[in-house]
C-alpha positions, -999 to +999 in steps of 0.1 A: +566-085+767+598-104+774+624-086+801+664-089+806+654-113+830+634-135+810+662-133+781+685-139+808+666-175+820+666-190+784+703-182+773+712-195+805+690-225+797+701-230+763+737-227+776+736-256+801+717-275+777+745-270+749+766-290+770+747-310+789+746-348+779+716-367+772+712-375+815+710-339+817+746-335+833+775-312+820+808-305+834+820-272+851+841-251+826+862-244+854+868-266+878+850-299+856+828-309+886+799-325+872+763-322+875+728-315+865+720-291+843+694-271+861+698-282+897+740-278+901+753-262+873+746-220+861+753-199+829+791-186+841+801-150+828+843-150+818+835-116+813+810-100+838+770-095+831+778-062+837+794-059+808+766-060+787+783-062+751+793-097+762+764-110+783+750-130+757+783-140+741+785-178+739+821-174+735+819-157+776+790-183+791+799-216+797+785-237+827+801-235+858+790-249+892+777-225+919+812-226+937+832-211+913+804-187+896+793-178+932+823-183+959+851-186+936+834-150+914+839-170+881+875-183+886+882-157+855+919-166+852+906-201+850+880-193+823+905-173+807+925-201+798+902-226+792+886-205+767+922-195+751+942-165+744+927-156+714+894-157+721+898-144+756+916-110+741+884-104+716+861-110+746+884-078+765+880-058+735+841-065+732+832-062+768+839-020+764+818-021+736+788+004+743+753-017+742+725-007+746+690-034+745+653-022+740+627-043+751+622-052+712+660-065+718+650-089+746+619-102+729+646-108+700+664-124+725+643-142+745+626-157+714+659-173+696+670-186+728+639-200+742+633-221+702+678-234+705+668-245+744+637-259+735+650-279+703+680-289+722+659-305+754+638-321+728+669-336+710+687-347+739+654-357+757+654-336+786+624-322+801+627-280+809 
């Protein structure tokens, strides 16, 4: 039975891997360091996890090194504008949004995201 944790690992997984190149290196939404995939880079939140309307918003994850997802708490102003007015204002409106997941929701979850990571490794040859 798949867990918020376990949904959590493969949308973070299939985000890096959106961006990643075929190396296995993307750039930091933030700050445009670049690195690997699953060594230096992490699934950054514009909008809080707590917030859990938007926690699995592609539109609110990007990748973002551990210094600004960790030490710099996201650099939100920072995502904010790299992510652009318009779409930054529907994320605000979404993140007070009441959601609630069951664990059918993170199986639904777990399973999409776990197929687009897998596909996307496979197509850019990366190994998971």
């Amino acid at each position: 039975m798949a867990s918020e944790s376990t949904a959590d690992k493969w949308f973070s997984y299939y985000i890096r891997l959106k961006y990643a190149n075929e190396d296995g290196l993307c750039k930091c939404f933030t700050c445009s360091y670049v690195g690997h995939w699953k060594r230096d880079l992490q699934n950054g939140h514009g909008i809080g996890r707590q917030h859990k309307s938007t926690r699995y918003s592609e539109d609110n994850c990007k990748p973002q090194c551990k210094k600004c997802n960790n030490w710099g708490q996201g650099e939100q102003a920072i995502f904010a504008a790299n992510v652009g007015k318009e779409t930054w204002d529907k994320l605000e409106v979404q993140k007070r949004q009441l959601t609630k997941r069951s664990k059918f929701d993170f199986e639904i979850l777990t399973d999409f995201y776990k197929t687009e990571a897998r596909k996307l490794a496979k197509d850019k040859n990366i190994i998971i």
